[in-house]
C-alpha positions as CSV (number, residue, x, y, z in Angstrom):
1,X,0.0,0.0,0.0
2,X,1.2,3.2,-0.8
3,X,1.8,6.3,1.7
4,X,-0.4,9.6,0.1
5,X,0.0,12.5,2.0
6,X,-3.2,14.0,3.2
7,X,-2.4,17.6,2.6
8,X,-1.4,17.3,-0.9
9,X,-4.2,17.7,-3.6
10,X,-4.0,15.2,-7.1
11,X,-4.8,15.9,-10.6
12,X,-5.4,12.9,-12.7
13,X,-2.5,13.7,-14.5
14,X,0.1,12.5,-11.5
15,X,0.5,16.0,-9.9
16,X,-0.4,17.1,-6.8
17,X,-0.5,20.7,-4.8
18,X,-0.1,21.5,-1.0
19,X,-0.8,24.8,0.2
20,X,2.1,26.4,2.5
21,X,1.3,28.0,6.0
22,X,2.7,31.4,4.3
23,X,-0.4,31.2,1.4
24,X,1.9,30.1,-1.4
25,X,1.3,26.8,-3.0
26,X,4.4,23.8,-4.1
27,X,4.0,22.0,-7.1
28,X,4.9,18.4,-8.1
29,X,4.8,15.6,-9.5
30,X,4.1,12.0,-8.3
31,X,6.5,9.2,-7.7
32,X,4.9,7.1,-10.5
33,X,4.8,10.3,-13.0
34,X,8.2,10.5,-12.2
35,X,9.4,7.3,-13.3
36,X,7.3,7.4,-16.2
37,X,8.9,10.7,-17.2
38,X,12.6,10.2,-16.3
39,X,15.1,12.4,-16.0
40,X,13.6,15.9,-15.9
41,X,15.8,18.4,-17.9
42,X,13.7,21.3,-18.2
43,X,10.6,23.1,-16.2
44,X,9.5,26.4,-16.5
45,X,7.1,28.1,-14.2
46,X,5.3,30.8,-13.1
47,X,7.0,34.2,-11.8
48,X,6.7,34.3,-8.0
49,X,3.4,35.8,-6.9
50,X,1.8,35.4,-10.3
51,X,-2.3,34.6,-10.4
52,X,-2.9,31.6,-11.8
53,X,-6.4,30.5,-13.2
54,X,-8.1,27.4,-12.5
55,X,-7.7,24.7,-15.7
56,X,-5.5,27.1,-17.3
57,X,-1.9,25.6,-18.1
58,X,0.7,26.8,-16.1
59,X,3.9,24.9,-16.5
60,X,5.8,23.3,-18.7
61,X,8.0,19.8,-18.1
62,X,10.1,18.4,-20.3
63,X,11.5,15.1,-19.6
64,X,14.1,12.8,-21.4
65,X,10.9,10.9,-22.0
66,X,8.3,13.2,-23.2
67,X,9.2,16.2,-24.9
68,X,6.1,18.6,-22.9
69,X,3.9,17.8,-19.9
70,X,1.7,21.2,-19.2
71,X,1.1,21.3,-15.4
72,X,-2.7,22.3,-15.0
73,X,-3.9,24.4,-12.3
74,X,-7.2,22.6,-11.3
């Protein structure tokens, strides 16, 4: 059985999202995403403070595996 962090919030893509005690949020990515993706070599996201819509893309991942993953904020 695997160990899933209560605080952490899951997209059916293999991300998740925890909301920090200072109101900012951190990103990731599951351990089985990762080991589909491999090594990462690339991620760009958003500036520091920036609003970021619901459903709307707001990252980009690229992996020695898969050329993009877009990170969704849902």
């Amino acid at each position: 059985m695997s160990n899933v962090p209560a605080e952490l919030k899951y997209s059916k893509e293999h991300e998740w999202l925890r909301k920090e005690a200072d109101g900012t949020y951190t990103v990731g990515i599951t351990e089985h995403a990762q080991e589909l993706l491999g090594d990462m070599v690339f991620v760009d996201l958003p500036e520091v403070g920036a609003a970021v819509e619901a459903g709307a893309d707001c990252a980009v991942a690229e992996s020695v595996q898969s050329r993009f993953r877009y990170l969704r904020a849902d």
